[in-house]
C-alpha positions as CSV (number, residue, x, y, z in Angstrom):
1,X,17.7,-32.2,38.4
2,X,16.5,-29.8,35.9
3,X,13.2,-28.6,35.5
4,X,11.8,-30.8,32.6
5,X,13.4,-34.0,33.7
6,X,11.6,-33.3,36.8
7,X,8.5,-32.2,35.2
8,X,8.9,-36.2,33.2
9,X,9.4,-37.9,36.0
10,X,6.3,-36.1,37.5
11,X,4.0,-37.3,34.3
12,X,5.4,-41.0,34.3
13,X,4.7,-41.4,38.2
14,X,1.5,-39.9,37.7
15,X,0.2,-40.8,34.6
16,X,-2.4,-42.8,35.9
17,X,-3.7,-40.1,37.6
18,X,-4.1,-37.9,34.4
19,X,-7.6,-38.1,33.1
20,X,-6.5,-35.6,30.2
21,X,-2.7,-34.9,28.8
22,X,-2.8,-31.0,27.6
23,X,-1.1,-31.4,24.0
24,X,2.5,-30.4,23.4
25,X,2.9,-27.6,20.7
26,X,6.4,-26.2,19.0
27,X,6.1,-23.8,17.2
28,X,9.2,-22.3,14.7
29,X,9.3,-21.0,11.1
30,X,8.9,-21.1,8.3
31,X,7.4,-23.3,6.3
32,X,3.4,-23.9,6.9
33,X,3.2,-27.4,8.3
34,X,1.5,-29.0,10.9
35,X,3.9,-31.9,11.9
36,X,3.6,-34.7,14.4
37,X,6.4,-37.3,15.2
38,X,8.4,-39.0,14.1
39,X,11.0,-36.9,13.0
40,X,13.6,-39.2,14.3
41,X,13.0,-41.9,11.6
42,X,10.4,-42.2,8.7
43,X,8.1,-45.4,10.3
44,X,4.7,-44.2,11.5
45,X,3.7,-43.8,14.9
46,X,1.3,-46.3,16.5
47,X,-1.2,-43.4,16.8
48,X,-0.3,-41.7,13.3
49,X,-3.8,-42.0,12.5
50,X,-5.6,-40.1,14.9
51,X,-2.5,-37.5,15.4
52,X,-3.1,-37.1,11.4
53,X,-7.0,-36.6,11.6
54,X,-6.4,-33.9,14.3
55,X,-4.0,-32.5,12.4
56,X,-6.1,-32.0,9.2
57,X,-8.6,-30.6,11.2
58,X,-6.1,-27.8,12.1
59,X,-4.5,-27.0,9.4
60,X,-8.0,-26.7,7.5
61,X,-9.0,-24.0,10.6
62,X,-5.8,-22.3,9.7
63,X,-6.8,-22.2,6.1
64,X,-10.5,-20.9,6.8
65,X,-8.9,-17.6,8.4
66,X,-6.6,-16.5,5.3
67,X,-6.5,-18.7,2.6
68,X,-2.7,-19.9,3.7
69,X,-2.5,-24.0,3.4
70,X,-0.6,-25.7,5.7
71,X,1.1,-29.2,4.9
72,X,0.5,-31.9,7.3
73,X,2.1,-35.0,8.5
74,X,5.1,-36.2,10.5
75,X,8.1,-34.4,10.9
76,X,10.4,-36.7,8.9
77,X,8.1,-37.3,6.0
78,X,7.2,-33.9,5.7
79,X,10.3,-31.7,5.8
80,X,13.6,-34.0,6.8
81,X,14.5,-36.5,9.1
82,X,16.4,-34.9,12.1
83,X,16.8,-35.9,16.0
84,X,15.6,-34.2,19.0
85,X,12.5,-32.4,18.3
86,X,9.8,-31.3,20.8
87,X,7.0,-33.5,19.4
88,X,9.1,-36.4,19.5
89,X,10.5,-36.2,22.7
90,X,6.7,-35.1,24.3
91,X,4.8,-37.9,22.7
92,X,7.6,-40.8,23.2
93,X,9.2,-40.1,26.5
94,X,6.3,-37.9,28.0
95,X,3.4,-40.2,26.5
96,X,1.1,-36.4,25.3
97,X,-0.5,-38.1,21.9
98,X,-1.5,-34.5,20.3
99,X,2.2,-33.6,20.2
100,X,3.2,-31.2,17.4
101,X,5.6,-28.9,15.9
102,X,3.6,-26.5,13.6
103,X,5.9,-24.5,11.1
104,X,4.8,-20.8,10.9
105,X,4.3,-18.6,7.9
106,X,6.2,-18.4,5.3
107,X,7.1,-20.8,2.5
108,X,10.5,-19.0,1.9
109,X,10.0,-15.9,0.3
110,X,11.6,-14.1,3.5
111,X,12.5,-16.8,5.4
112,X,13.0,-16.4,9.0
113,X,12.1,-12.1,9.0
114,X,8.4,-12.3,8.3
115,X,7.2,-8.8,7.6
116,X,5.2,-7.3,10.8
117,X,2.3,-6.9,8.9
118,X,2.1,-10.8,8.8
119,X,2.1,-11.5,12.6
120,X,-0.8,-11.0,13.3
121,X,-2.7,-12.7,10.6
122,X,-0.1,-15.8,11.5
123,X,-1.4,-15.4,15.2
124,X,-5.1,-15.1,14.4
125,X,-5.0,-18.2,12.1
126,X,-2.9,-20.3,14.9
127,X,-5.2,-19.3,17.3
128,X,-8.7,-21.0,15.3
129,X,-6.2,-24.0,14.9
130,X,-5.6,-24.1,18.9
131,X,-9.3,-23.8,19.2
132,X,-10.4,-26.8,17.4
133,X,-7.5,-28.7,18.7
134,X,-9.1,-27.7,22.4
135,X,-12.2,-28.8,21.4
136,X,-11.5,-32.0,20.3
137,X,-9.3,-32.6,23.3
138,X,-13.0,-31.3,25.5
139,X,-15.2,-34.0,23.4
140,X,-12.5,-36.9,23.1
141,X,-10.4,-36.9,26.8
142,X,-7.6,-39.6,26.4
143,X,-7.9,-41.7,29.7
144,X,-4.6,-43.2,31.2
């Protein structure tokens, strides 16, 4: 068995024993969104609501550090429908509500090759948007 089927299995014959999921991050380019599923189909999750205010919260610390906005919503309202992404897969099948895939810098104007003067600023804003999301995960554990 490989390792993440194992690693599922692990989480669903545990899950009662989890006092606090960790959330589930992908994180590609380009494009500057903060997306949580679906991406398989354009219906709302049953927890869109408090995956959305989380993600607000984020994408407003990524704005603080640089001024760069980052769209927010799910995956399949916000860029395209498509199958098999992270966040999907880690919030149905693994049951992790704060499961996203966050689109790095840029919008387009180089693409895929962002310019290594733009790293670090890209890091340093992703890293005040992990740092609310871990505080909010501190003051609001999800029980199983």
């Amino acid at each position: 068995m490989k390792f993440w089927s194992r690693l599922c299995v692990y989480v669903r014959c545990h899950y009662t024993a989890i006092t606090l999921l960790p959330p589930s991050f992908a994180h590609p380019s380009y494009s500057q969104m903060w997306m949580s599923p679906w991406g398989y189909t354009y219906s709302y999750p049953v927890d869109y609501d408090t995956q959305d205010a989380l993600s607000r919260k984020c994408a407003a610390a990524l704005e603080r550090v640089n001024g760069v906005r980052y769209e927010t919503g799910t995956s399949a309202n916000t860029i395209y429908a498509s199958s098999g992404g992270a966040e999907d897969y880690t919030y149905g099948v693994a049951g992790i509500l704060y499961s996203f895939c966050v689109e790095l810098r840029d919008t387009g104007r180089y693409g895929f090759l962002l310019p290594a003067d733009q790293i670090e600023p890209s890091g340093r804003e992703t890293f005040d948007a992990v740092k609310v999301m871990a505080e909010h995960l501190i003051n609001n554990p999800r029980r199983a």
